[in-house]
C-alpha positions as CSV (number, residue, x, y, z in Angstrom):
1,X,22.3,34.9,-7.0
2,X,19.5,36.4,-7.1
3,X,18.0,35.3,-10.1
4,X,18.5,31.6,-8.9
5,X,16.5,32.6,-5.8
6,X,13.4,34.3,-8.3
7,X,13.6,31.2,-10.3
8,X,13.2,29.0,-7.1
9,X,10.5,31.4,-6.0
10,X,8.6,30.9,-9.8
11,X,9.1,27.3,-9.3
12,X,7.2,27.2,-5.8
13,X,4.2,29.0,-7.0
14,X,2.7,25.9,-9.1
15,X,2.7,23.8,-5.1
16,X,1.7,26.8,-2.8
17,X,-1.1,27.1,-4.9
18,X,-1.6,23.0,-5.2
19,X,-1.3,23.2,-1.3
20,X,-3.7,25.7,-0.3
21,X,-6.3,23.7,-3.0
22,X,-5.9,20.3,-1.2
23,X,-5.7,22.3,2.0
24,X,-8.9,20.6,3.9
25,X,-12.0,23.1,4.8
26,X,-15.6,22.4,5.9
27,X,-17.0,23.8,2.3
28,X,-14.9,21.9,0.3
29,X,-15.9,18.5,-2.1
30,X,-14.4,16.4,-3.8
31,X,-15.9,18.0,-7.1
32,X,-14.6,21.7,-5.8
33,X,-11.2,20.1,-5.5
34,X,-10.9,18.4,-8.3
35,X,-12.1,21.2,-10.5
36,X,-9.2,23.5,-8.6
37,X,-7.1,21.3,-9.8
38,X,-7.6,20.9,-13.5
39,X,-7.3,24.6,-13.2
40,X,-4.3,24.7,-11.2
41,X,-2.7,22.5,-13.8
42,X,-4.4,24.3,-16.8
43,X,-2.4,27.4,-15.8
44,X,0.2,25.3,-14.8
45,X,1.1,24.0,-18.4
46,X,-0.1,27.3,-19.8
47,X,1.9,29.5,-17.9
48,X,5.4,27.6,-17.5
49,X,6.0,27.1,-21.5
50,X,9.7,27.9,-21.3
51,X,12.1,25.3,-22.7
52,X,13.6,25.0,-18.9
53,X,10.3,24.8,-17.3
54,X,9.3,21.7,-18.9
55,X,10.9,19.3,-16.4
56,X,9.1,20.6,-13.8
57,X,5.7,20.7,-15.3
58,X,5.8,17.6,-16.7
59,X,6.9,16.3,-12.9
60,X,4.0,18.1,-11.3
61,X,1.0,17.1,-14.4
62,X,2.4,13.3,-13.6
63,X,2.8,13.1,-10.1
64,X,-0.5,14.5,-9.9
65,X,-2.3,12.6,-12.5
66,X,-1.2,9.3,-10.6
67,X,-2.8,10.6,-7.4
68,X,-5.9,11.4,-9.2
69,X,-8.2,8.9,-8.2
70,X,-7.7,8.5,-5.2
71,X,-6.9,12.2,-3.9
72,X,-10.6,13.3,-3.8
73,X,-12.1,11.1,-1.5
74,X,-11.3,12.6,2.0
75,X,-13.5,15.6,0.6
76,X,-16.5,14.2,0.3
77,X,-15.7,11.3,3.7
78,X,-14.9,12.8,6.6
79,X,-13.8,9.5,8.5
80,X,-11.1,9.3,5.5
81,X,-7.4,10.7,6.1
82,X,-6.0,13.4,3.6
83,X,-2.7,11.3,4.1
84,X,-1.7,8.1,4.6
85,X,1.1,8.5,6.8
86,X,-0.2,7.1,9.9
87,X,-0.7,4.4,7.7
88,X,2.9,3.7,6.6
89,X,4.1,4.5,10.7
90,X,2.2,1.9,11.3
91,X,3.9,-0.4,8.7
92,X,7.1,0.8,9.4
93,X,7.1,0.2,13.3
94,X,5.4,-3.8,12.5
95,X,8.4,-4.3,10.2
96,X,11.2,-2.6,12.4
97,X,9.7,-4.9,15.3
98,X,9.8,-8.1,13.0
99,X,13.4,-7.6,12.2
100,X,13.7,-7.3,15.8
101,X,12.4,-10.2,16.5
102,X,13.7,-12.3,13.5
103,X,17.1,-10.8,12.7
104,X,16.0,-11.0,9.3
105,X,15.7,-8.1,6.8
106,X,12.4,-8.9,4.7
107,X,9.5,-10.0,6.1
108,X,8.0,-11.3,2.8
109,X,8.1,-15.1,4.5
110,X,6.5,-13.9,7.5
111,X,3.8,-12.6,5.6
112,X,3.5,-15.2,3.5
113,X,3.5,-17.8,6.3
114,X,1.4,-15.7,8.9
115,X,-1.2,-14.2,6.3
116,X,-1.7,-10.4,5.7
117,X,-3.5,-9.7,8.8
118,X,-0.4,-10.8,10.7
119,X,0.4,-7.0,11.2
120,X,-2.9,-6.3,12.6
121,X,-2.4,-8.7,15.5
122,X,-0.2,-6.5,17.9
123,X,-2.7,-4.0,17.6
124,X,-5.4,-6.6,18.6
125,X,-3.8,-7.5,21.5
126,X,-3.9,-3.6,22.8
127,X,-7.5,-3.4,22.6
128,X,-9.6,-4.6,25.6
129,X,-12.5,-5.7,24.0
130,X,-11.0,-8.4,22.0
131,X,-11.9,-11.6,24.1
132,X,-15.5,-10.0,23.8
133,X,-15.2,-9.7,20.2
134,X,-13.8,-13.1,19.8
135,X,-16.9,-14.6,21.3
136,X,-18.7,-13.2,18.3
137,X,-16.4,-15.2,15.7
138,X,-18.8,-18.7,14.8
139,X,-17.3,-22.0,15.0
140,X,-17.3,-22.1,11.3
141,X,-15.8,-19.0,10.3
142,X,-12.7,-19.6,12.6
143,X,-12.6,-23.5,10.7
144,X,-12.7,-21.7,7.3
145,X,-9.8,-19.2,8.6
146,X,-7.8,-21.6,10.1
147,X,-8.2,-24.1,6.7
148,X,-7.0,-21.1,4.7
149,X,-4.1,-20.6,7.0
150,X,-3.4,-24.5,6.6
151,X,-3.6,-23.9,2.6
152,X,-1.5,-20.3,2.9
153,X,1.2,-22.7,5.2
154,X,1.2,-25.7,2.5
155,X,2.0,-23.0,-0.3
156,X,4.9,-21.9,1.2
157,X,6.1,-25.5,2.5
158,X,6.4,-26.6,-1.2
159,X,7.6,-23.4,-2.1
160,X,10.6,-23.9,0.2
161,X,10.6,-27.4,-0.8
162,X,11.0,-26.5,-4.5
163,X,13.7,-23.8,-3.9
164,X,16.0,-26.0,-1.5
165,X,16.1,-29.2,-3.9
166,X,14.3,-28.3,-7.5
167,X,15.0,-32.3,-9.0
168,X,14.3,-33.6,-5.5
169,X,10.4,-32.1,-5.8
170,X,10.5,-32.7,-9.2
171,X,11.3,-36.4,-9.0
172,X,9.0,-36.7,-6.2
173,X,5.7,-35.3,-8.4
174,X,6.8,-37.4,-11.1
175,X,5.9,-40.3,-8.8
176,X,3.3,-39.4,-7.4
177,X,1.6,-38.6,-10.8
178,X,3.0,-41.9,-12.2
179,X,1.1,-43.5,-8.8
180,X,-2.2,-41.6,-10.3
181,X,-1.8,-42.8,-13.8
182,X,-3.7,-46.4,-14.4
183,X,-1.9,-48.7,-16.6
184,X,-4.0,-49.8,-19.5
């Protein structure tokens, strides 16, 4: 027992030290940080050679290594977050409230149909300077909008079209092509 709870313990080294690295400070960089962590993994790979280590390291270089390029930034931008997780609340409580509202599991159509900015909108509504700030919109940006929701809604009308009766839109395109085409 208690050389499964050492080995645990020798396994949790490699992320307290990751941790206290990526652990934000005023004298930190992105550069600082990212050279801690090529080090970190350095001794990482160096250190855990063992046969039985080897899951675990290579878990650890290639969860890290698909981070990489983004996990710097907050460093050097303070208005960044380290984590994105008030991010995905916020996903999660637009989605939850969708399914509320529609019954429906996915909310791919609704996204599709309303545009991407669709989750953006009950937030909108919150804020109290948004009939201000709608004043600002011109004329012609809210035609060019609304024209790309009009394109963004005839997209998905033939989509659904298509999917409810495939020989139906088919036969229907063949005419209207055959309508284009001038007879010689």
């Amino acid at each position: 027992m208690a050389s499964a709870y050492r080995e645990v313990c020798r396994w949790m080294e490699p992320i307290r030290r990751i941790a206290a690295a990526l652990e934000p400070a005023e004298q930190k960089t992105s550069d600082t940080v990212r050279e801690k962590m090529t080090q970190i993994l350095e001794w990482l790979q160096s250190t855990y050679d063992q046969h039985t280590d080897a899951p675990m390291v290579k878990n650890v270089v290639s969860y890290t290594k698909g981070f990489w390029k983004g996990l710097f930034a907050c460093y050097d931008h303070k208005y960044l977050p380290r984590t994105n997780n008030d991010h995905e609340r916020f996903f999660r409580q637009t989605k939850t409230r969708h399914r509320r509202m529609t019954g429906r599991r996915s909310w791919n159509e609704y996204i599709l149909r309303n545009g991407e900015y669709v989750v953006l909108v009950d937030d909108a509504l919150k804020q109290p300077d948004l009939p201000a700030r709608l004043c600002l919109v011109s004329y012609a940006a809210y035609k060019q909008q609304r024209q790309q929701w009009r394109n963004r809604l005839t997209e998905s009308v033939l989509r659904r079209r298509f999917r409810r009766n495939p020989l139906a839109y088919l036969k229907e395109l063949e005419a209207k092509h055959s309508a284009l085409v001038i007879p010689s």
